[in-house]
C-alpha positions as CSV (number, residue, x, y, z in Angstrom):
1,X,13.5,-6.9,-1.7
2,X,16.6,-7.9,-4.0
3,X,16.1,-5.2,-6.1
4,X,15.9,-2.8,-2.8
5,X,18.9,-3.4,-1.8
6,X,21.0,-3.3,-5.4
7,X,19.2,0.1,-5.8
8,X,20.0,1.4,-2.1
9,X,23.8,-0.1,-2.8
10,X,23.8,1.8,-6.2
11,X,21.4,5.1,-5.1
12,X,20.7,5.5,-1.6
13,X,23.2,7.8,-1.0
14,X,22.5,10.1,-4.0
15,X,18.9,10.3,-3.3
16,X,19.5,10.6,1.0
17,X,21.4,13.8,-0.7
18,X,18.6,15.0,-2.9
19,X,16.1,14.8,-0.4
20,X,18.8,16.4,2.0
21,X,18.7,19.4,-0.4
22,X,14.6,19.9,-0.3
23,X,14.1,18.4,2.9
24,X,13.2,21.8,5.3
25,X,10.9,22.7,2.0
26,X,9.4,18.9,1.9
27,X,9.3,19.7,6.0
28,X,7.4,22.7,5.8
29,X,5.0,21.2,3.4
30,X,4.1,18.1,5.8
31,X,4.2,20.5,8.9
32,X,1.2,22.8,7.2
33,X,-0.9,20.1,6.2
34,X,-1.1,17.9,9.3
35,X,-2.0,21.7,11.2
36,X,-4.5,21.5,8.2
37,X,-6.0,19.1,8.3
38,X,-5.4,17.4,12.3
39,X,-5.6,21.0,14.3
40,X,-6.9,18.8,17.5
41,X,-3.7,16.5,17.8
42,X,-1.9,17.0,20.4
43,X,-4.3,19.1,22.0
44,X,-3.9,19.3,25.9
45,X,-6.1,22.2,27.0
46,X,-4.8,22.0,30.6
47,X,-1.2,22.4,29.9
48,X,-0.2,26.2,30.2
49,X,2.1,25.3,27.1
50,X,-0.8,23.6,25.0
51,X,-0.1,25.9,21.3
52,X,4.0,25.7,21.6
53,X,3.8,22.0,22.3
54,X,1.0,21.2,19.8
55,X,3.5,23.8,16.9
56,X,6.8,21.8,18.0
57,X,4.7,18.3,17.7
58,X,4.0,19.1,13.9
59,X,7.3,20.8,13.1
60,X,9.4,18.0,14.4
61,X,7.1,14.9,13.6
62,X,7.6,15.3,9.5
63,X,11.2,16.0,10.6
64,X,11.8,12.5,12.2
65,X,10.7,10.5,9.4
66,X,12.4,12.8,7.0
67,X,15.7,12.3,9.5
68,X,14.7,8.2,9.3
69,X,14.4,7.6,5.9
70,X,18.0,9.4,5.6
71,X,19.4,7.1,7.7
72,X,17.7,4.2,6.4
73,X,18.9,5.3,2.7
74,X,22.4,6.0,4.0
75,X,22.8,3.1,5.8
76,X,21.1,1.1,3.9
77,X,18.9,-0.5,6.5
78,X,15.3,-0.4,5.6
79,X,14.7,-2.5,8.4
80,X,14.5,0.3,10.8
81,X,11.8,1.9,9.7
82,X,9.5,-1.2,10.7
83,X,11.4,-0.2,14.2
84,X,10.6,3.2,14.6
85,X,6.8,2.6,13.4
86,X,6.9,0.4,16.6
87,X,8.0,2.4,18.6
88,X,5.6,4.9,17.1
89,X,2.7,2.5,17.3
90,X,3.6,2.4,21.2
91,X,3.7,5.5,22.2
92,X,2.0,8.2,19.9
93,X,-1.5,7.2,20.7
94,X,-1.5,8.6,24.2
95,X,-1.1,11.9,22.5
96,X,-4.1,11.4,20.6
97,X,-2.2,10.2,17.3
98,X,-4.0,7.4,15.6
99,X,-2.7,5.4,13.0
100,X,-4.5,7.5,10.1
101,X,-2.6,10.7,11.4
102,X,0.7,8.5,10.7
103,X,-0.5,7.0,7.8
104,X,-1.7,10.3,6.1
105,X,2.4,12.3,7.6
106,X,4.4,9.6,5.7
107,X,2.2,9.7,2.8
108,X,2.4,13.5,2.3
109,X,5.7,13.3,3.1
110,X,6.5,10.7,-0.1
111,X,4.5,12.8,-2.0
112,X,6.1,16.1,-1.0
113,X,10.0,14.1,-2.0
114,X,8.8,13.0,-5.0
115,X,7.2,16.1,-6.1
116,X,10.1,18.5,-5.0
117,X,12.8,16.4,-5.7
118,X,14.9,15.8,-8.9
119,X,15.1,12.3,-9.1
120,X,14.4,9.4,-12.2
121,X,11.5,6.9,-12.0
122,X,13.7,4.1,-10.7
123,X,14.3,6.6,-8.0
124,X,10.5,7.5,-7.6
125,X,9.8,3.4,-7.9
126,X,12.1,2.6,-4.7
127,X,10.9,5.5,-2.7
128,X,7.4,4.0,-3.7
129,X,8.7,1.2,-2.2
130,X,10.3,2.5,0.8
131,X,6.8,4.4,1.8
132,X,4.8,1.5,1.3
133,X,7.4,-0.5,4.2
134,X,6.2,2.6,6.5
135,X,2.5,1.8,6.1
136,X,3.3,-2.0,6.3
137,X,5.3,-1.1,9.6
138,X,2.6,0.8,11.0
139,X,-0.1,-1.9,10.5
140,X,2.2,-3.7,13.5
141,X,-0.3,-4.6,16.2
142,X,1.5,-3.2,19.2
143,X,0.4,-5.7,22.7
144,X,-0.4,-2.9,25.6
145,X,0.9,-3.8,28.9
């Protein structure tokens, strides 16, 4: 974790930047491939605005973790990822969002960054690192009330 931190001290901001740059593009990429592959998220036939809400679900979803690991990277606070995959963890499956769903956004998401951006293989190493704190957070056991 050490050498997370020297590299977020010495990087973050550069690559927060970088990803800035490609992020509606990395966006896009995630948005397409969760409508792909999980058409049926989201899907509440007896709401009148079913479709829009399902779109907007899978538009702003890759946009959220995109938005969090900026601010993790520009704050250098990795620790609130393992937050947000809580709150996640809480909340998402009443929409019919299972942990595979998240799994399978953050990871195409990583892959999208790393294949779009313009960054070294220290770079790609930490992000490595900062995905694999995503699936660790969303392996969180949340207790239902």
């Amino acid at each position: 974790m050490r050498a997370l931190e020297g590299w977020l001290n010495s990087s973050g901001n550069r690559v927060a930047a970088e990803l800035e740059e490609r992020g509606e593009q990395i966006c896009k990429l995630v948005s397409e491939q969760m409508l792909r592959s999980y058409a049926s998220v989201c899907d509440a036939p007896d709401r009148v605005d079913n479709e829009s809400m399902k779109k907007a679900a899978f538009v702003e979803s890759p946009k959220r973790v995109h938005r969090l690991t900026q601010t993790a990277l520009r704050l250098r606070a990795v620790e609130i990822i393992e937050r947000e995959c809580r709150w996640s963890l809480d909340v998402l499956p009443r929409y019919g969002v299972t942990r595979q769903h998240m799994h399978a956004m953050v990871h195409w998401y990583f892959e999208a960054a790393r294949t779009l951006t313009n960054i070294d293989s220290a770079d790609r190493r930490s992000l490595d690192i900062i995905e694999q704190l995503y699936m660790t957070g969303l392996e969180y056991k949340p207790v239902h009330r």
